[in-house]
Biopython code that builds the backbone (N, CA, C, O; Angstrom):
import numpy as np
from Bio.PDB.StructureBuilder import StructureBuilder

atoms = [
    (1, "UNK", "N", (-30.184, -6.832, 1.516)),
    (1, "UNK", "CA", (-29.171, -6.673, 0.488)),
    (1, "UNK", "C", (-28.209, -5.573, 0.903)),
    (1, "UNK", "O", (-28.514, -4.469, 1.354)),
    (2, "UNK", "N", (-27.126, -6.010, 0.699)),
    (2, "UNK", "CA", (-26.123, -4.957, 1.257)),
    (2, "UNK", "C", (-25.346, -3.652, 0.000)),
    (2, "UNK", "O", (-25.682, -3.321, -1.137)),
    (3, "UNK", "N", (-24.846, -3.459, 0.403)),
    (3, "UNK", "CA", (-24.343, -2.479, -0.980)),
    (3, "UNK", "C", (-22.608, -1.927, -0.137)),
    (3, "UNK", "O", (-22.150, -1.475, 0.912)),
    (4, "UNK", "N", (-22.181, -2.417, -1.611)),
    (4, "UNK", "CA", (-20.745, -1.705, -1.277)),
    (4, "UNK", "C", (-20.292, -0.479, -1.485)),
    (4, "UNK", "O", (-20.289, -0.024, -2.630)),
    (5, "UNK", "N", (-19.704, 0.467, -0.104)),
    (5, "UNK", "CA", (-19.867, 1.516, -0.456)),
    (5, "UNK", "C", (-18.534, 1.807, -0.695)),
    (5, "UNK", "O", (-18.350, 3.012, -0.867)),
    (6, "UNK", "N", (-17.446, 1.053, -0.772)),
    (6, "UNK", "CA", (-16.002, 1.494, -1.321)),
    (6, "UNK", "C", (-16.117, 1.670, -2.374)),
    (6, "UNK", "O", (-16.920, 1.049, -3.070)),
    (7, "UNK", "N", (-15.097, 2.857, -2.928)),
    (7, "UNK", "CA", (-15.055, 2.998, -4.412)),
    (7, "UNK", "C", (-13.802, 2.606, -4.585)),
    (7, "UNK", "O", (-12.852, 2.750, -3.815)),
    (8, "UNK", "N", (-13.864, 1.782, -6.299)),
    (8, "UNK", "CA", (-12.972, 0.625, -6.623)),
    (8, "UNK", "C", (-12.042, 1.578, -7.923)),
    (8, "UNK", "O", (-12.646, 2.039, -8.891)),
    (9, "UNK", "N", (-11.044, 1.697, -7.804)),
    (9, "UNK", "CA", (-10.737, 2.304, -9.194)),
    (9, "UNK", "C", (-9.418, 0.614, -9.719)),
    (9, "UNK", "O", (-8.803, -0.261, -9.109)),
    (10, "UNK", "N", (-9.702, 1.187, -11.633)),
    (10, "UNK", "CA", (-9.981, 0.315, -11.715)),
    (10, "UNK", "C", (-8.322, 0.003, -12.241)),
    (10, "UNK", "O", (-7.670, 0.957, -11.817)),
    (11, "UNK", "N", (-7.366, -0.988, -13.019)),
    (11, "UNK", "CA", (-6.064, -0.942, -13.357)),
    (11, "UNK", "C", (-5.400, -0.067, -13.722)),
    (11, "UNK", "O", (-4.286, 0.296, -13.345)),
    (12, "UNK", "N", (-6.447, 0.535, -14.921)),
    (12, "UNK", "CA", (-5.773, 1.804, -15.838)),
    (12, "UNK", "C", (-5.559, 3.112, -14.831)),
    (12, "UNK", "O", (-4.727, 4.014, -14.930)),
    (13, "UNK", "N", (-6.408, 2.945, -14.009)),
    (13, "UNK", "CA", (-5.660, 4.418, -12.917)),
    (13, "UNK", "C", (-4.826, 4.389, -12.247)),
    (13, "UNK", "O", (-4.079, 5.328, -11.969)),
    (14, "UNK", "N", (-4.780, 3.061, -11.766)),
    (14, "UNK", "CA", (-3.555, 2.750, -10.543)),
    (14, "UNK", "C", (-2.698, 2.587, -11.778)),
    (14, "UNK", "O", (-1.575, 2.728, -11.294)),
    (15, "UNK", "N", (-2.491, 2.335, -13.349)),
    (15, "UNK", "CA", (-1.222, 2.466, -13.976)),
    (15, "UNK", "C", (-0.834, 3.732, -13.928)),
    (15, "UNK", "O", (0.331, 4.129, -13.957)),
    (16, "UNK", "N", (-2.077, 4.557, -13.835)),
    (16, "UNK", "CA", (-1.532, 5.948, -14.356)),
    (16, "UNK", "C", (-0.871, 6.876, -12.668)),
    (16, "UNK", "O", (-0.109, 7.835, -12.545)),
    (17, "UNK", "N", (-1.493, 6.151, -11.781)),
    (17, "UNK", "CA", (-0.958, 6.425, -10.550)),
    (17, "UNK", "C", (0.780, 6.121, -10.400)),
    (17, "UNK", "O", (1.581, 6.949, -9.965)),
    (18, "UNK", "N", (1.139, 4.667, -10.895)),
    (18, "UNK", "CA", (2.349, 4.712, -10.524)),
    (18, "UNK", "C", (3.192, 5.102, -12.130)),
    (18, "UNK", "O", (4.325, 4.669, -12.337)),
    (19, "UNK", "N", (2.666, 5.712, -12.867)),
    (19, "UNK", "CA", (3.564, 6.639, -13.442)),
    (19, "UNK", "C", (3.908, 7.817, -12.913)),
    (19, "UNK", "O", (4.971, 8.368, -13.196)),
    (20, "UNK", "N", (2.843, 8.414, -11.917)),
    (20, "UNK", "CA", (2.963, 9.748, -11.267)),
    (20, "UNK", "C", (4.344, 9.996, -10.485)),
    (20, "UNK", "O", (5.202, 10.874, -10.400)),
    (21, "UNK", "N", (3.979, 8.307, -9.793)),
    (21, "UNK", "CA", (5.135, 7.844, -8.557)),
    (21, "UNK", "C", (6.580, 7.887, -8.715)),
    (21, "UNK", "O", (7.443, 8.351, -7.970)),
    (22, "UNK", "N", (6.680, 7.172, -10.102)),
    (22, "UNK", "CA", (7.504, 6.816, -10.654)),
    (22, "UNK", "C", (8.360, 8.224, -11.369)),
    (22, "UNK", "O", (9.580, 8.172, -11.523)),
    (23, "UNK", "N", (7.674, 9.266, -11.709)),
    (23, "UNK", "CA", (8.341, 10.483, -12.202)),
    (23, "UNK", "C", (8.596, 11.431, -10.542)),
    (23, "UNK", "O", (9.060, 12.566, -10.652)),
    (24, "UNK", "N", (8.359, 11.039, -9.478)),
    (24, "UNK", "CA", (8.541, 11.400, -7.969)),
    (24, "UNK", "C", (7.507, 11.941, -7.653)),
    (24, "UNK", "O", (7.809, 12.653, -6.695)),
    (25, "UNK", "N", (6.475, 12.051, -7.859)),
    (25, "UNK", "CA", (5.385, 12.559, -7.758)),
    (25, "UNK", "C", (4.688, 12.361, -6.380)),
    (25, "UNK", "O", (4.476, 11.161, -6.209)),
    (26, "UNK", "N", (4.196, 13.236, -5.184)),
    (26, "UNK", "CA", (3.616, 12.989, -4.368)),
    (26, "UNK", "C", (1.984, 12.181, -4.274)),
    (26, "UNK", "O", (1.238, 12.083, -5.249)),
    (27, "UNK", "N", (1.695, 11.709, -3.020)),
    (27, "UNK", "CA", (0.292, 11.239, -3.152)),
    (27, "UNK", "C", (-0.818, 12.341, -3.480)),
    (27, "UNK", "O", (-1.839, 12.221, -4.158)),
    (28, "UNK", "N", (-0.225, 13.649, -2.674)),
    (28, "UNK", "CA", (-1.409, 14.651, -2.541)),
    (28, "UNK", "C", (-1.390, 15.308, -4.170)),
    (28, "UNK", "O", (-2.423, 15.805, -4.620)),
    (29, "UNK", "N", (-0.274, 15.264, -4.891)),
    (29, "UNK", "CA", (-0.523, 15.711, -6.438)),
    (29, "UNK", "C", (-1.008, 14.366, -7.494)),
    (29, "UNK", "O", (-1.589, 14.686, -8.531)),
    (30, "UNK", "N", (-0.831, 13.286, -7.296)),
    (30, "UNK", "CA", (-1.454, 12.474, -7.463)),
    (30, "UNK", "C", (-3.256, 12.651, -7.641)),
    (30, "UNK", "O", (-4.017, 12.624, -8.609)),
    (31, "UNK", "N", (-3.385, 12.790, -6.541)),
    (31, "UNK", "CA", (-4.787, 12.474, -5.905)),
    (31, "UNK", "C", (-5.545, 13.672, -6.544)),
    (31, "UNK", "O", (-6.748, 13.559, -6.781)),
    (32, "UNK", "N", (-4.793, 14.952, -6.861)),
    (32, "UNK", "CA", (-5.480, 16.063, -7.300)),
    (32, "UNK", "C", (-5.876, 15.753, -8.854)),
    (32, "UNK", "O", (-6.955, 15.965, -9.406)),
    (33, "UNK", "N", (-4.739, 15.214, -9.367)),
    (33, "UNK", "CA", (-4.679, 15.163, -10.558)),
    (33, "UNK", "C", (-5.611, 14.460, -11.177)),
    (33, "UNK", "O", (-6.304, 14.798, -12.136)),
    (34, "UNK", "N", (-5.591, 12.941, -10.276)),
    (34, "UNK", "CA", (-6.714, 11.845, -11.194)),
    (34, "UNK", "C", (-8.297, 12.014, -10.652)),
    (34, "UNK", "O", (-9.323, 11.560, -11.157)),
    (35, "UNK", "N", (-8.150, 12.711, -9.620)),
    (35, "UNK", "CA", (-9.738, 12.976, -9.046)),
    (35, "UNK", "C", (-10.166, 11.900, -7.760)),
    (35, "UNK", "O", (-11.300, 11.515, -7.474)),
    (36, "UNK", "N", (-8.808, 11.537, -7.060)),
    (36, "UNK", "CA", (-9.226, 10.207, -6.073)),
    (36, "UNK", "C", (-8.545, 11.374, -4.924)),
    (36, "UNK", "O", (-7.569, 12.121, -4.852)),
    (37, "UNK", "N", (-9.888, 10.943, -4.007)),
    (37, "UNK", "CA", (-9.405, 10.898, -2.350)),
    (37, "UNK", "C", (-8.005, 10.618, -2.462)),
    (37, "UNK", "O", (-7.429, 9.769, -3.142)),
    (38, "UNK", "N", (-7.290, 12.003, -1.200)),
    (38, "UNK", "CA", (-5.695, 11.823, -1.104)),
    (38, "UNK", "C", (-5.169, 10.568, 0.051)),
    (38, "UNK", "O", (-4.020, 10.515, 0.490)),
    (39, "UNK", "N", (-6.080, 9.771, 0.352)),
    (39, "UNK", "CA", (-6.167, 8.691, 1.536)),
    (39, "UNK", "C", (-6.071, 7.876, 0.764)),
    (39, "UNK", "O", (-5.024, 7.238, 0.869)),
    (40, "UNK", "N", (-6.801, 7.543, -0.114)),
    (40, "UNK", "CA", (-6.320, 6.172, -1.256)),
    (40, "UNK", "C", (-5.670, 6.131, -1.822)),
    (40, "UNK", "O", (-5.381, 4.966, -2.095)),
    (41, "UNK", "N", (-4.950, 7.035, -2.431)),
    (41, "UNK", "CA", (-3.707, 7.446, -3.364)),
    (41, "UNK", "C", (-2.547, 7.187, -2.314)),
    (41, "UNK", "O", (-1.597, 6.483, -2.655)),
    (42, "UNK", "N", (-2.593, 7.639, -1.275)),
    (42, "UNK", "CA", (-1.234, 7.454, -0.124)),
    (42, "UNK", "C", (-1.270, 6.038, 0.299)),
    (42, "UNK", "O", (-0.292, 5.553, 0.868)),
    (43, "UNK", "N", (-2.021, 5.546, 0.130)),
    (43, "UNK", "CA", (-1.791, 3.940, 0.197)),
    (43, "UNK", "C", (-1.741, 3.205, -0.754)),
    (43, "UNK", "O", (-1.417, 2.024, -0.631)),
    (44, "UNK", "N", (-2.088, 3.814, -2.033)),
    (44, "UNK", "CA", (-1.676, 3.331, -3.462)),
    (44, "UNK", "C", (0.326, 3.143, -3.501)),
    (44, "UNK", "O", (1.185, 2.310, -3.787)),
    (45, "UNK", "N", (0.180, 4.655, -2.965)),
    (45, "UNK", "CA", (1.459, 4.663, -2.723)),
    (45, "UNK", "C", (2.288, 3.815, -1.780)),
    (45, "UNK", "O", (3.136, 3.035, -2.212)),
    (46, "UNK", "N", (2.071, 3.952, -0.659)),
    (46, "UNK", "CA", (2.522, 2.635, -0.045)),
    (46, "UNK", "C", (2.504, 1.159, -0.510)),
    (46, "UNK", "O", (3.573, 0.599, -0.269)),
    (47, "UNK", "N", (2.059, 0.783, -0.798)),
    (47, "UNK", "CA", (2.129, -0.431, -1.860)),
    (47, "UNK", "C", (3.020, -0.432, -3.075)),
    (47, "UNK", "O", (3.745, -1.352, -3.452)),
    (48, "UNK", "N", (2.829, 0.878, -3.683)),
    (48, "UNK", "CA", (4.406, 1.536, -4.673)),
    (48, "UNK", "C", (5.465, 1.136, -4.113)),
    (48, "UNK", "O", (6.112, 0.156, -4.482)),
    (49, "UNK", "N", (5.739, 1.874, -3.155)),
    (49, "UNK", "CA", (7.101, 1.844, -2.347)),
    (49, "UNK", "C", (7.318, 0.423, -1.955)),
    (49, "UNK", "O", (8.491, 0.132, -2.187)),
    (50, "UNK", "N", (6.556, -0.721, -1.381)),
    (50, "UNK", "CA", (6.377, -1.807, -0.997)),
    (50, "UNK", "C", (7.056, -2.873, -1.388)),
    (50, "UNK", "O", (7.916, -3.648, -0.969)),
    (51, "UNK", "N", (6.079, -2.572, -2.785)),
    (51, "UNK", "CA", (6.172, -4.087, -4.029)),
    (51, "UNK", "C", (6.408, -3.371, -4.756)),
    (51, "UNK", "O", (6.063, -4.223, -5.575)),
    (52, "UNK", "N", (6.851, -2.072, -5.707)),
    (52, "UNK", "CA", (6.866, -1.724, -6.809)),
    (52, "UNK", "C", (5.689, -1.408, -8.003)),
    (52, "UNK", "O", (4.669, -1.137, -7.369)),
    (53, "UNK", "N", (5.503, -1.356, -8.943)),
    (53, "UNK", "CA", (4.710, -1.126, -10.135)),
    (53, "UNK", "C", (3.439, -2.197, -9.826)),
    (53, "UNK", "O", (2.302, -2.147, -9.355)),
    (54, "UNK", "N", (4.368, -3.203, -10.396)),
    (54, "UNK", "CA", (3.356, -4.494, -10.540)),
    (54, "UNK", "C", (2.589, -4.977, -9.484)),
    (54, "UNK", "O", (1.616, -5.687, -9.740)),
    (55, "UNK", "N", (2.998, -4.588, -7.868)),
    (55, "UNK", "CA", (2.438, -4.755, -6.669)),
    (55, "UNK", "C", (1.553, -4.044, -6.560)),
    (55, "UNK", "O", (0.612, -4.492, -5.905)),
    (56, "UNK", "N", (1.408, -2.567, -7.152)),
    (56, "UNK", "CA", (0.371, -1.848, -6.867)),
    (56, "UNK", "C", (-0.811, -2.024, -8.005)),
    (56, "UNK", "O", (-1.993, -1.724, -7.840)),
    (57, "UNK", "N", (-0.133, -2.661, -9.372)),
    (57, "UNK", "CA", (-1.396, -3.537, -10.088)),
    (57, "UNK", "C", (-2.131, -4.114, -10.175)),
    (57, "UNK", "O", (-3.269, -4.002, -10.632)),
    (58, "UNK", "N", (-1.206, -5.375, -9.431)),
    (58, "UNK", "CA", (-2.295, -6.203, -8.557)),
    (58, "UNK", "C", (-3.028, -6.078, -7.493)),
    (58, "UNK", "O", (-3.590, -7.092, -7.079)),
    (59, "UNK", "N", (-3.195, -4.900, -6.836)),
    (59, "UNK", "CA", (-3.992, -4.516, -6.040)),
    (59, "UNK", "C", (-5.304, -5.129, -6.335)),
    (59, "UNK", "O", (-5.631, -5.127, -7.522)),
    (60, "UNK", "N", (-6.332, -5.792, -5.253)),
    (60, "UNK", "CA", (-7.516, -6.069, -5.723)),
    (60, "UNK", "C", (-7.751, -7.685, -5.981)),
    (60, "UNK", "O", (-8.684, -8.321, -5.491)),
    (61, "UNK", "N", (-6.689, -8.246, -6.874)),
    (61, "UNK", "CA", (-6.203, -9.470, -7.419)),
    (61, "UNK", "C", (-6.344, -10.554, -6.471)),
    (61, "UNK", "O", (-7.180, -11.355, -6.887)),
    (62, "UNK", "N", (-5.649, -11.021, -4.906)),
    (62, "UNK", "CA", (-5.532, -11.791, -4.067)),
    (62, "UNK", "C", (-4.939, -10.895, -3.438)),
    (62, "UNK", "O", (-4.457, -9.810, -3.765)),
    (63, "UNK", "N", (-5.024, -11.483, -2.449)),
    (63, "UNK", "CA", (-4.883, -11.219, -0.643)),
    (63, "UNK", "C", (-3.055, -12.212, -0.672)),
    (63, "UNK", "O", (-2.965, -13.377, -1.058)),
    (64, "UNK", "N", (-2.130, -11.572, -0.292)),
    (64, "UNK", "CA", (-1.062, -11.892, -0.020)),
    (64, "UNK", "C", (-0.650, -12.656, 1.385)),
    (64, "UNK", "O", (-1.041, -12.192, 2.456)),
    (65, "UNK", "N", (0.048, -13.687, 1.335)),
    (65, "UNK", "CA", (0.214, -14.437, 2.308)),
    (65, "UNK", "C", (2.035, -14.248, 2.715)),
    (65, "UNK", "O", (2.915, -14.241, 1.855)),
    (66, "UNK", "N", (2.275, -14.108, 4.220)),
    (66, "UNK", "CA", (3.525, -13.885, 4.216)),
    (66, "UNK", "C", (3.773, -14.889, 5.436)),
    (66, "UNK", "O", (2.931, -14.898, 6.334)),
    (67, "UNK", "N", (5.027, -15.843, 5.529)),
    (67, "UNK", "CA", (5.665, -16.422, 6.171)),
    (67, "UNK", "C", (5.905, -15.989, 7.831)),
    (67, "UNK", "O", (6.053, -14.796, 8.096)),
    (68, "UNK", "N", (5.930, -16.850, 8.746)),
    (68, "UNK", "CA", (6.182, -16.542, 10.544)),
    (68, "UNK", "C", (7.087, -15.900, 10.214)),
    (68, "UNK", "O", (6.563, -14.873, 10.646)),
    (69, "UNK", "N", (8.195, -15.480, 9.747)),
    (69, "UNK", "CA", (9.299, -15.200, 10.252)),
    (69, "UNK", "C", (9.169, -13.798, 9.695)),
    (69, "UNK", "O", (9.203, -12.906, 10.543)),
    (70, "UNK", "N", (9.038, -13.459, 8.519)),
    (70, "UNK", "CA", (8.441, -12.221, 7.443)),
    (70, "UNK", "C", (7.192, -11.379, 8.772)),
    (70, "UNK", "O", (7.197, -10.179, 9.046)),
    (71, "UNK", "N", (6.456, -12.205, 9.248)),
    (71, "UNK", "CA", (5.874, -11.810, 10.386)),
    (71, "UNK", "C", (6.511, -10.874, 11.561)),
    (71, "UNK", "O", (6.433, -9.648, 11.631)),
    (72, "UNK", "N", (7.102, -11.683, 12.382)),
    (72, "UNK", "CA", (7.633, -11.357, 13.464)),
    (72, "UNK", "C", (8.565, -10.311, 13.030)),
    (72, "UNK", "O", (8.407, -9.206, 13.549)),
    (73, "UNK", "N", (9.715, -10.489, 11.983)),
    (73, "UNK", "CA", (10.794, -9.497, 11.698)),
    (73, "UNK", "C", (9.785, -8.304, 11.768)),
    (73, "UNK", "O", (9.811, -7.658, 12.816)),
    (74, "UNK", "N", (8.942, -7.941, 10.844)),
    (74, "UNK", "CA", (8.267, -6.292, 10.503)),
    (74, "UNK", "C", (7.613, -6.376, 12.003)),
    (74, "UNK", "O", (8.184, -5.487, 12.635)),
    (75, "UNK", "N", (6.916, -6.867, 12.642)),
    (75, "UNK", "CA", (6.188, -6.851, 13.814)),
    (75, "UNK", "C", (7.234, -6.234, 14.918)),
    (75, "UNK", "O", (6.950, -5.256, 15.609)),
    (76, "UNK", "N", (8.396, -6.889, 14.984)),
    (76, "UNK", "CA", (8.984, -6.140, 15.819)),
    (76, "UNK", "C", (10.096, -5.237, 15.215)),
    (76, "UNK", "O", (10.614, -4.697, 16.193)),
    (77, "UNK", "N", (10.722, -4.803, 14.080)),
    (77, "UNK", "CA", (10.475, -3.565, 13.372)),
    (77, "UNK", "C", (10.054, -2.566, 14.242)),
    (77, "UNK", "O", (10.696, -1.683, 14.811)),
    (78, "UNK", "N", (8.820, -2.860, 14.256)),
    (78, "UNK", "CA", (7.904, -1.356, 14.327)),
    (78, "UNK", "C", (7.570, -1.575, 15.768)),
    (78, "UNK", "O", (7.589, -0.584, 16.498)),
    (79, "UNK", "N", (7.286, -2.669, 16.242)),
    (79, "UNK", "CA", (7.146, -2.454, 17.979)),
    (79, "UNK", "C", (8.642, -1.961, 18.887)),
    (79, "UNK", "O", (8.650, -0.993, 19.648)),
    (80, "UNK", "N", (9.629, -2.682, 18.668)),
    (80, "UNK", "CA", (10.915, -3.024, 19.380)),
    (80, "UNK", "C", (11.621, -1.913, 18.868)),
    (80, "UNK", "O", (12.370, -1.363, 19.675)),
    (81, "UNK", "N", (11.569, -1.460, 17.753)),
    (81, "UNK", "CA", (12.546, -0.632, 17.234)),
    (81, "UNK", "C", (12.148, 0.864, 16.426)),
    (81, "UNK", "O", (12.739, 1.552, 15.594)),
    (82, "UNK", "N", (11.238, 0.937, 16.915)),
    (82, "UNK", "CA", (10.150, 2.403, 16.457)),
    (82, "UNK", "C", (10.071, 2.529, 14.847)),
    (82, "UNK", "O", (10.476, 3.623, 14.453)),
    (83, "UNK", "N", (9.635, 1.646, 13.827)),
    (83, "UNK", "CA", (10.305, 1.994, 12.541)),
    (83, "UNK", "C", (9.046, 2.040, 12.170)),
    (83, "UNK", "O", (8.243, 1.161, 12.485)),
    (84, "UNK", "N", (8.661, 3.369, 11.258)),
    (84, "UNK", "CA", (7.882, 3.670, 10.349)),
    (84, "UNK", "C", (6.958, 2.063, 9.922)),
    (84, "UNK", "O", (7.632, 1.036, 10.003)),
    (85, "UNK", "N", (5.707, 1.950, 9.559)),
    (85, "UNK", "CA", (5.053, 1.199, 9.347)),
    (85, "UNK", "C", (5.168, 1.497, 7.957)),
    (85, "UNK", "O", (5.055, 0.545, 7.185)),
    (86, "UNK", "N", (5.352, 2.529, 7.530)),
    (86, "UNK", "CA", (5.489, 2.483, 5.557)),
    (86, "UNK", "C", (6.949, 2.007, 5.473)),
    (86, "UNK", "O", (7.307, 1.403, 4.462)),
    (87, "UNK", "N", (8.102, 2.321, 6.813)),
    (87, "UNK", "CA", (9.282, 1.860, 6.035)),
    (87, "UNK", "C", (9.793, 0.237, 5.991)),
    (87, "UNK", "O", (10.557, -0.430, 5.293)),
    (88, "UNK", "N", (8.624, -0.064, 7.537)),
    (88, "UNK", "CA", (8.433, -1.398, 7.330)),
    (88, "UNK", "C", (7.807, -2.183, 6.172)),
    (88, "UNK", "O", (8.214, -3.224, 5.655)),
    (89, "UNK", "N", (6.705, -1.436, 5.877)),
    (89, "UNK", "CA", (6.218, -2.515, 4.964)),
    (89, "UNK", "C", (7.451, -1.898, 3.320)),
    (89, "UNK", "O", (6.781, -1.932, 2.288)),
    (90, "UNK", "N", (8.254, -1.643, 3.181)),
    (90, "UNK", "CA", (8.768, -1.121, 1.915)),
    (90, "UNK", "C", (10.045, -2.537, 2.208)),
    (90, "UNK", "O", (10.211, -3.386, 1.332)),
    (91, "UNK", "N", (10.823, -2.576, 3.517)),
    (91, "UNK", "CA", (11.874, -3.187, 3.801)),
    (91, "UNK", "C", (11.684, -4.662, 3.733)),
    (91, "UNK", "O", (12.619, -5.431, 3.509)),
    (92, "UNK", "N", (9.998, -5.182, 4.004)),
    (92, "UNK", "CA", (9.878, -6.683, 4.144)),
    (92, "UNK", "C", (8.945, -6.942, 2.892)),
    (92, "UNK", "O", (8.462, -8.055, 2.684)),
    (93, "UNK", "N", (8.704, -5.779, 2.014)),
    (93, "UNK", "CA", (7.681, -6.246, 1.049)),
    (93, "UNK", "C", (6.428, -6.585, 1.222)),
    (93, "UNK", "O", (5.874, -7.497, 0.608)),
    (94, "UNK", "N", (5.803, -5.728, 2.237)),
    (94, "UNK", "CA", (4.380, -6.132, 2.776)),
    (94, "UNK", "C", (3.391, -5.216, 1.852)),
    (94, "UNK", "O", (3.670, -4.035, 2.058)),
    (95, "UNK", "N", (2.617, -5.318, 1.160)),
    (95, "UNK", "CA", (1.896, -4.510, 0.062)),
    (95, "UNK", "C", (0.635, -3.956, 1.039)),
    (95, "UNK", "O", (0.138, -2.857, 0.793)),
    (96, "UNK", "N", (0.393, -4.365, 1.595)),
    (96, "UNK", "CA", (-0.932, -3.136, 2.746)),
    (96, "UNK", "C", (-0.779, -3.263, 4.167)),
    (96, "UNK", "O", (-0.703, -4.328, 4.781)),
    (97, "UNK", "N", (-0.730, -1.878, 4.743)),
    (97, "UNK", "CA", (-0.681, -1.845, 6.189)),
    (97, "UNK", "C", (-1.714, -2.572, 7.106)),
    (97, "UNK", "O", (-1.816, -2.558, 8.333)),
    (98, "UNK", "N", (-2.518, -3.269, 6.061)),
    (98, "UNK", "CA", (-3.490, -4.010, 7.323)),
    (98, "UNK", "C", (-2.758, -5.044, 7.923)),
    (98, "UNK", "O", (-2.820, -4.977, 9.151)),
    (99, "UNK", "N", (-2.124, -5.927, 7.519)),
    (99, "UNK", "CA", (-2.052, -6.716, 7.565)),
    (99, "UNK", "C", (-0.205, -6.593, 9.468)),
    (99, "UNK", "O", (0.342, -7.283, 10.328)),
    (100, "UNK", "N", (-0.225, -5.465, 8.987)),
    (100, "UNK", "CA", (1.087, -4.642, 9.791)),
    (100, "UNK", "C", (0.552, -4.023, 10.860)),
    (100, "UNK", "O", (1.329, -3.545, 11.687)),
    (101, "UNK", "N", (-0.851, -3.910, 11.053)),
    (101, "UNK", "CA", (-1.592, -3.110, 12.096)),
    (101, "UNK", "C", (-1.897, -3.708, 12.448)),
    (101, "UNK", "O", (-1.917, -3.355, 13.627)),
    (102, "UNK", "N", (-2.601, -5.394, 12.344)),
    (102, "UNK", "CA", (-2.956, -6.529, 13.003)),
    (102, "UNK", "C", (-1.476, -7.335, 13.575)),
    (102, "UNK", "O", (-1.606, -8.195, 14.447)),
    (103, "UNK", "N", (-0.418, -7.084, 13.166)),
    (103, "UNK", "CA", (0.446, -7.959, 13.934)),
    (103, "UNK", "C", (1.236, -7.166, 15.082)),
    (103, "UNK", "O", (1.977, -7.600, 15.965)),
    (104, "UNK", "N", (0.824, -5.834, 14.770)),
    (104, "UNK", "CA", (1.455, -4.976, 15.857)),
    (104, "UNK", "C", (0.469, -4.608, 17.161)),
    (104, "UNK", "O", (0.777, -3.836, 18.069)),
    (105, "UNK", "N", (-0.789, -5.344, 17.037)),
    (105, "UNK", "CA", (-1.578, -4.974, 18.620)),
    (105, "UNK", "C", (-0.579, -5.229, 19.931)),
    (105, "UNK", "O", (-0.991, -5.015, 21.071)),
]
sb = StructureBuilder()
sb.init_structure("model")
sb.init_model(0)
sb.init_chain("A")
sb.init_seg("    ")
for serial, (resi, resn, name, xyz) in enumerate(atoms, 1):
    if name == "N":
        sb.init_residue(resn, " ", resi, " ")
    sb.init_atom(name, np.array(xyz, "f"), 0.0, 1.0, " ", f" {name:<3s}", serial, name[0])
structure = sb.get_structure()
């Protein structure tokens, strides 16, 4: 039997997260404030910046599917043209860097 050791927080924080965001609020005052690791909050945030409010709500919800071309554009973005992987995923609407770290090997 396995056991999951991620901790899941649950809508009502990530609402109260992107109110933080939303008044300009950093990840690291964020993270102090609600009691979450400043590593999950900065990617809460990235997903803020991404998709907005409702993108970082649905966090958790489904796994997002994005088009070849939505592909390649952010892929080479960030390979061809040195661009931030948060400013990529904010410019093509990519809601988690995994998915931006697997197309950039």
């Amino acid at each position: 039997m396995s056991i999951g050791l991620r901790c899941r927080h649950d809508r009502s924080v990530r609402e109260l997260a992107a109110g933080m965001f939303g008044e300009g609020r950093g990840y690291k005052s964020v993270a102090r404030s609600l009691g979450i690791p400043a590593e999950a909050v900065r990617k809460w945030q990235q997903t803020y910046r991404a998709t907005g409010r409702d993108g970082l709500l649905k966090m958790g919800e489904k796994h997002s599917r994005y088009d070849f071309e939505t592909k390649v554009a952010a892929a080479r973005a960030v390979v061809d043209d040195g661009m931030a992987k948060p400013e990529a995923m904010e410019r093509f609407g990519i809601a988690s860097a995994t998915p931006l770290k697997q197309w950039c090997r």
